[in-house]
C-alpha positions as CSV (number, residue, x, y, z in Angstrom):
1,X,21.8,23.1,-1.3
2,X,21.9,21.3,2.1
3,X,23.9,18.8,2.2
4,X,21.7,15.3,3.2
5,X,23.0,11.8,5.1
6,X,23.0,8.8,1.8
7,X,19.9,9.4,0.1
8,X,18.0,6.1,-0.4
9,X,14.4,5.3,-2.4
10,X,12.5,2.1,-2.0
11,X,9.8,1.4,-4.5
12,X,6.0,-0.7,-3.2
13,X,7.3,0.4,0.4
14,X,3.9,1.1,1.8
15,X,4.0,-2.5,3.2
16,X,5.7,-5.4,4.1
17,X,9.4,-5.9,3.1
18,X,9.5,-2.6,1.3
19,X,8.5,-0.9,5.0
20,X,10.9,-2.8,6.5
21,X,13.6,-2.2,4.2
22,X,12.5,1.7,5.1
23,X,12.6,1.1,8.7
24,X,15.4,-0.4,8.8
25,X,17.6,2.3,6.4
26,X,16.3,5.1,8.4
27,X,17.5,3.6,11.3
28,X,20.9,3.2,10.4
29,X,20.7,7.2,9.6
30,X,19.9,7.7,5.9
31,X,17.2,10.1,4.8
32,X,14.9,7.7,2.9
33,X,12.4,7.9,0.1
34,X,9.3,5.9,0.8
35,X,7.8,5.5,-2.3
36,X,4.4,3.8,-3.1
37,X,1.8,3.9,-6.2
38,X,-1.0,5.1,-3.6
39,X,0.8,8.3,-2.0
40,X,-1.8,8.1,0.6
41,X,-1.2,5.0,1.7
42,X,2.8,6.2,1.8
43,X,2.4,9.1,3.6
44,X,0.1,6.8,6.6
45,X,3.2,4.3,6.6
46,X,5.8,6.6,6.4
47,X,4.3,8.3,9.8
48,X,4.8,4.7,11.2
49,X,8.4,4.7,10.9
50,X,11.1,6.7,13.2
51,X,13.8,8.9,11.4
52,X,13.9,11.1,7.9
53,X,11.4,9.4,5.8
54,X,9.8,11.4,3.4
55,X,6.7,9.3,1.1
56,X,7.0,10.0,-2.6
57,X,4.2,9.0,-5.6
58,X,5.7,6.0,-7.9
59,X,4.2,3.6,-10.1
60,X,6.7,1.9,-11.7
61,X,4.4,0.9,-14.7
62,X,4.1,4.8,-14.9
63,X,6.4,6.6,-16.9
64,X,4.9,9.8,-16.1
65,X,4.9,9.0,-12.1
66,X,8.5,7.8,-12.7
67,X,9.9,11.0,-14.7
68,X,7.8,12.9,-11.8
69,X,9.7,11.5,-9.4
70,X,13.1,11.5,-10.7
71,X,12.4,15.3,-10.7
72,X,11.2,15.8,-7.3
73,X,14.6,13.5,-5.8
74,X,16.5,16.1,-7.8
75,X,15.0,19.4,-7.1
76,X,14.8,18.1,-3.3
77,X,18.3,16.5,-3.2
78,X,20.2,16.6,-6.3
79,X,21.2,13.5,-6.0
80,X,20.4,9.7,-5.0
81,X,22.6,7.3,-3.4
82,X,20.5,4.0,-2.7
83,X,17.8,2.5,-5.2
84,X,15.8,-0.5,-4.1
85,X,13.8,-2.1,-6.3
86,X,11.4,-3.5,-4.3
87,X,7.6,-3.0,-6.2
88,X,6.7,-6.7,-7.5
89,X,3.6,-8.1,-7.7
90,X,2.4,-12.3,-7.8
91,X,-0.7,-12.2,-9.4
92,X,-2.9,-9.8,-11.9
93,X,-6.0,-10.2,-10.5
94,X,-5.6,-8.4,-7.1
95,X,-7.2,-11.8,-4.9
96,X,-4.5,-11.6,-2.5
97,X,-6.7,-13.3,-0.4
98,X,-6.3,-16.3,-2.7
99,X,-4.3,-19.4,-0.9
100,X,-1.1,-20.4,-2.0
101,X,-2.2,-23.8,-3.5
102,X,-4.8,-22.4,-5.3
103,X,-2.8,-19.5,-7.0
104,X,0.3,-22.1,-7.8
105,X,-2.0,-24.9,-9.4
106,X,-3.5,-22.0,-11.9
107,X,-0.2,-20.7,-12.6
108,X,0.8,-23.7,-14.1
109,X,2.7,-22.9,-17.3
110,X,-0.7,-24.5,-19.0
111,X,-3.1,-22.3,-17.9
112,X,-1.5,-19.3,-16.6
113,X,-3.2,-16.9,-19.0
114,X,-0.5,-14.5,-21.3
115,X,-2.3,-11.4,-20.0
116,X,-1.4,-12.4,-16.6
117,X,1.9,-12.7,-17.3
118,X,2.2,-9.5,-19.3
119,X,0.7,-7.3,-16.1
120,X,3.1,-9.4,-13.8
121,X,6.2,-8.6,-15.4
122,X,5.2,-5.1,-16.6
123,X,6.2,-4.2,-12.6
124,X,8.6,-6.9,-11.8
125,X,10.8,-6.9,-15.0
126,X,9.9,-4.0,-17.3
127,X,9.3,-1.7,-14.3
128,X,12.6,-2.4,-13.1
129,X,14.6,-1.3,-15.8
130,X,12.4,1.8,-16.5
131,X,13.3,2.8,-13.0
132,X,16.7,2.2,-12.6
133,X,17.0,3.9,-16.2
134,X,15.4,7.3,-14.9
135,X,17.4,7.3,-11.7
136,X,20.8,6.4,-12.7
137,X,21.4,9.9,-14.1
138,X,20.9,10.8,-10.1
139,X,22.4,8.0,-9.0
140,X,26.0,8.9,-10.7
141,X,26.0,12.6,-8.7
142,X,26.8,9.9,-6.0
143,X,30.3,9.1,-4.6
144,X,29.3,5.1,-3.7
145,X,25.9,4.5,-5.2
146,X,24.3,1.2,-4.8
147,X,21.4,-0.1,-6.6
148,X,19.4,-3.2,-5.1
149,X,16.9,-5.4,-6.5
150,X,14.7,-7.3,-4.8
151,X,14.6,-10.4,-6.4
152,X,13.4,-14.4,-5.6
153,X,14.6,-17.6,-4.6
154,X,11.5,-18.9,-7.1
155,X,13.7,-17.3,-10.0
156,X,16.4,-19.6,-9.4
157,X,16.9,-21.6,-12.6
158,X,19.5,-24.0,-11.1
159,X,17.3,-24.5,-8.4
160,X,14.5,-25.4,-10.2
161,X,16.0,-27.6,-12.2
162,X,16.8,-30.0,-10.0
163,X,14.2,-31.8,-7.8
164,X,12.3,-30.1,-4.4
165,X,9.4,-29.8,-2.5
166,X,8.2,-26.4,-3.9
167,X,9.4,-26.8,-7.6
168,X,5.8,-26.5,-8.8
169,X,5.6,-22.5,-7.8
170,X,7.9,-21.8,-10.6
171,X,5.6,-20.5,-13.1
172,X,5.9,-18.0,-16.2
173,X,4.3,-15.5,-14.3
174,X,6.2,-14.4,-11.0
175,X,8.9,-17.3,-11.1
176,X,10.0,-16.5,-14.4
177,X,10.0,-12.6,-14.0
178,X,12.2,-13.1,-11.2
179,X,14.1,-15.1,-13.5
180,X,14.4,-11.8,-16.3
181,X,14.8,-9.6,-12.8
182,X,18.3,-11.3,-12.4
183,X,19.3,-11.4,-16.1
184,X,18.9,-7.2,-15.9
185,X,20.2,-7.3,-12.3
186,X,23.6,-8.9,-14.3
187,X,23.1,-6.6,-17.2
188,X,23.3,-3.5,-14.7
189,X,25.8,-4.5,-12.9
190,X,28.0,-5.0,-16.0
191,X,27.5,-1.9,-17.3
192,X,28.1,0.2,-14.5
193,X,30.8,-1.7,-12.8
194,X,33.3,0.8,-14.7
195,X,31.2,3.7,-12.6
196,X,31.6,2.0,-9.7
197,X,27.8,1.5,-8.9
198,X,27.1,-1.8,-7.6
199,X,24.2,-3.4,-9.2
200,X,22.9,-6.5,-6.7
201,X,20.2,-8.7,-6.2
202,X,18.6,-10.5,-3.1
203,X,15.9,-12.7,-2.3
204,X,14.4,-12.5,0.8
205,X,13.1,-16.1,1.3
206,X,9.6,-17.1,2.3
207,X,8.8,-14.6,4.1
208,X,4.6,-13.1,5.3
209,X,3.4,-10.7,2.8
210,X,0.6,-9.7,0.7
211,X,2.4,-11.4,-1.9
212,X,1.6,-14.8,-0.5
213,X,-1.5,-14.1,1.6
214,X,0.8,-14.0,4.9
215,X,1.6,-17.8,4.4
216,X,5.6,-16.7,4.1
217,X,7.3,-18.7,7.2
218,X,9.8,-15.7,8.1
219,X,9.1,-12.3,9.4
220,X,9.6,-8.9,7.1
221,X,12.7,-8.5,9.6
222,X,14.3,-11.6,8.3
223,X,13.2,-10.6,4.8
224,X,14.4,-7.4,4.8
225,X,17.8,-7.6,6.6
226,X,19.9,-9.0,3.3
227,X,18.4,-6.0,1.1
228,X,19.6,-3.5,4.1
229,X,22.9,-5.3,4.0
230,X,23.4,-4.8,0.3
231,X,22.3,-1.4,0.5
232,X,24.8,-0.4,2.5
233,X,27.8,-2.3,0.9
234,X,31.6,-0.6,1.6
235,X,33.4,0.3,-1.3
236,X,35.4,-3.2,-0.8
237,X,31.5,-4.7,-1.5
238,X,30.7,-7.2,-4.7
239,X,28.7,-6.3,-7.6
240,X,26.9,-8.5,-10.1
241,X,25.6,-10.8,-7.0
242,X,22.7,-12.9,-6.1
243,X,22.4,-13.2,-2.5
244,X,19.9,-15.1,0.6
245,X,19.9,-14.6,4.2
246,X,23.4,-12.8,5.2
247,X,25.6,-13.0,2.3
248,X,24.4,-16.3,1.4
249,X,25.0,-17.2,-2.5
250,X,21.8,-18.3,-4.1
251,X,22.5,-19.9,-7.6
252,X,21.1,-18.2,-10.2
């Protein structure tokens, strides 16, 4: 088998930070693994980006898209270096089109209906851990894997306890998986620290996506750069961390 550069996969990386974090990895010379529900729509963005970037078919609330692709990363490269969990979505509904202040005043804990937060955290918290399950059989044929998870600043509990301008967008729905997302994030990491696979998460801030009908105030560059950072941690690098910006703590 050919050797390959680090091997990296990206889940929901049709768009927006996930691209990014794509663009950005292929860049710095890994052979990445766009990966996207809609393989379509992966194989148009991954013709946007420069470098070895090869689209892949995953829905991470799919555990026959997920065993499918565990097998083609092996037969293709034996082996995966870099997982980033980046597939989340806000909402159940699909009205990405819907404004901030609406979607945050019916996802009050009151009214935000059960179903709604079942769909929400089937990708952003159970989706997660199926993943990262399937792939870390493939991630331990790797001499310095990393596994990154895209995580929140709205799944901050400390920072939601206390008092500020936003503290009403925590809500049992995305807030709170974000909230689980960092719990398993700490789980990981714990169990595979002996391994030496570091197990991260990072929030990106409020930055333009789908996710927020482009009303983000920073730029998928800025969103993406702490996930690349993580991704490519020496072996000197943390585990078990919840990071903003570059290598910013954010409180968990």
């Amino acid at each position: 088998m050919t050797e390959h550069p680090r091997i990296a996969l990206v889940t929901g990386a049709n768009q927006g930070i996930g691209l990014q974090i794509v663009t950005d990895l292929a860049a710095a010379g890994l052979t990445v693994l766009l990966a996207s529900r809609n393989l379509d729509r992966g194989k148009a963005a991954a013709q946007t980006v420069d470098g070895d970037v090869h689209p892949i078919q995953l829905d991470v609330t799919d555990e026959a898209s997920i065993r499918a692709a565990v097998a083609h990363v092996e037969r293709q490269f034996g082996r995966l270096d870099i997982l980033v969990n980046n597939a989340a979505i806000s909402r159940a509904n699909g009205e990405e089109s819907e404004t901030m202040q609406d979607y945050v005043q019916r996802s009050r804990a009151t009214l935000i209906s059960v179903d709604e937060v079942r769909t929400i955290w089937e990708t952003n918290v159970f989706g997660v851990l199926a993943v990262t399950q399937a792939f870390v059989p493939l991630l331990r044929r790797s001499t310095g894997a990393r596994i990154v998870n895209v995580s929140s600043g709205l799944g901050s509990l400390t920072v939601n306890a206390a008092p500020h301008p936003h503290r009403a967008t925590f809500n049992p729905g995305y807030g709170a998986s974000k909230t689980a997302l960092n719990a398993i994030t700490l789980a990981f990491a714990i169990d595979l620290e002996a391994e030496g696979i570091k197990v991260n998460a990072v929030t990106p801030g409020f930055t333009a996506t789908a996710l927020n009908n482009y009303e983000g105030t920073e730029t998928v560059q800025q969103g993406a750069a702490e996930a690349v950072r993580v991704a490519l941690l020496g072996s000197d690098g943390p585990t078990g961390t919840f990071t903003a910006s570059i290598n910013e703590t954010c409180p968990w």
